[in-house]
C-alpha positions as CSV (number, residue, x, y, z in Angstrom):
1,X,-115.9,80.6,-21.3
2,X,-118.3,83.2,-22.8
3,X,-122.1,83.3,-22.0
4,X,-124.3,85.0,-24.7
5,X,-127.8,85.7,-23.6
6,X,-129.9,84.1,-26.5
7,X,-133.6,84.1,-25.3
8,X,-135.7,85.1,-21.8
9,X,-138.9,84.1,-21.3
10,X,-141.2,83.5,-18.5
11,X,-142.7,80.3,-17.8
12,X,-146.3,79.3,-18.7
13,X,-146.9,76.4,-15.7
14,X,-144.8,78.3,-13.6
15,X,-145.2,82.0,-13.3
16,X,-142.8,83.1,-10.8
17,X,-140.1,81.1,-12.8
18,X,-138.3,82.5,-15.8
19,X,-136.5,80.5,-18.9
20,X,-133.3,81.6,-20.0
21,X,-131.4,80.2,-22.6
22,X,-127.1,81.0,-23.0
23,X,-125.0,80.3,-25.1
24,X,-121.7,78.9,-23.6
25,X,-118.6,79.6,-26.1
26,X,-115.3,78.6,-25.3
27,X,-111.9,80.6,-25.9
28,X,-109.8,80.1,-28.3
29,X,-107.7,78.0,-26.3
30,X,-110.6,75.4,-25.2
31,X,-111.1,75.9,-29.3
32,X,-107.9,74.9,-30.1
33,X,-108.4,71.6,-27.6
34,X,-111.8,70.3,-29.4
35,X,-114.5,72.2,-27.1
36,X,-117.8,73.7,-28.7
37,X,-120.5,76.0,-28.1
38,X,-123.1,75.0,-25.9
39,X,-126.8,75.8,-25.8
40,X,-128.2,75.6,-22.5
41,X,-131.8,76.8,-21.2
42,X,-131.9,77.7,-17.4
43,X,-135.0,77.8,-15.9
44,X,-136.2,78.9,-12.0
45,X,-135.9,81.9,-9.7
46,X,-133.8,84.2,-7.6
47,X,-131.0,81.4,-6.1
48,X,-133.1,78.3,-7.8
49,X,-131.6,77.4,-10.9
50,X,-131.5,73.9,-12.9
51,X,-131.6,72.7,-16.2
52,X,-135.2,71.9,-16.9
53,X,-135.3,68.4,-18.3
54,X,-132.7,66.7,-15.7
55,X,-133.2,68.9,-12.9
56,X,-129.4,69.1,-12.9
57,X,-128.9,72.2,-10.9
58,X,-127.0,75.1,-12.9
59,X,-123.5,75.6,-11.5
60,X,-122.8,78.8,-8.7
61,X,-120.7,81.2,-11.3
62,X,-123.8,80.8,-13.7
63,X,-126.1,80.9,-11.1
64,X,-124.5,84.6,-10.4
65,X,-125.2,85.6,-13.9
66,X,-128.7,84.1,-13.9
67,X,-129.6,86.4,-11.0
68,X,-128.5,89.4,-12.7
69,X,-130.4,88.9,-16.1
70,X,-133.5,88.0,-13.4
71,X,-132.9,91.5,-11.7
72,X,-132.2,93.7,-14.2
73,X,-134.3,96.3,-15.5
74,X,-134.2,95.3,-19.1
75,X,-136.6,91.8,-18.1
76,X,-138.3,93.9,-15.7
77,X,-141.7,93.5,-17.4
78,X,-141.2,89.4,-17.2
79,X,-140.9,89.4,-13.6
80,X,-144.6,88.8,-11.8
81,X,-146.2,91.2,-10.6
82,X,-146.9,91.5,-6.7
83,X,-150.2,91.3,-5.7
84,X,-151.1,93.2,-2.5
């Protein structure tokens, strides 16, 4: 399955949380059985990942990818900034 990054936000209750929306397309062999795309937004923080409106935590392999959208220098600005 193929994740597409479709949106990352930060969270306005939370602040030290960030939202990130994916979009989960199957190959063409899932295709070819009947599955379809999913849209799913991710929301939490370094190894504290769910799916906001069930809690449902997100699964380890995504949780991997979540970390590295979190960490990367492209959302750097989204991250909070540390107060000393």
């Amino acid at each position: 399955m193929r994740l597409e990054i479709m949106k990352v936000s930060p969270d306005r209750l939370d602040p030290e949380c960030l939202l990130v929306t994916l979009r989960h397309s199957p190959g063409w062999w899932a295709r070819l059985f009947g599955a379809r795309e999913i849209v799913v937004t991710y929301k939490g923080h370094t190894e504290s990942w769910y799916v906001p409106p069930s809690f449902r935590p997100a699964p380890t392999d995504i949780v991997k990818f979540l970390n590295r959208i979190a960490d990367s220098h492209e959302f750097a600005h989204l991250r909070p900034q540390k107060r000393y």
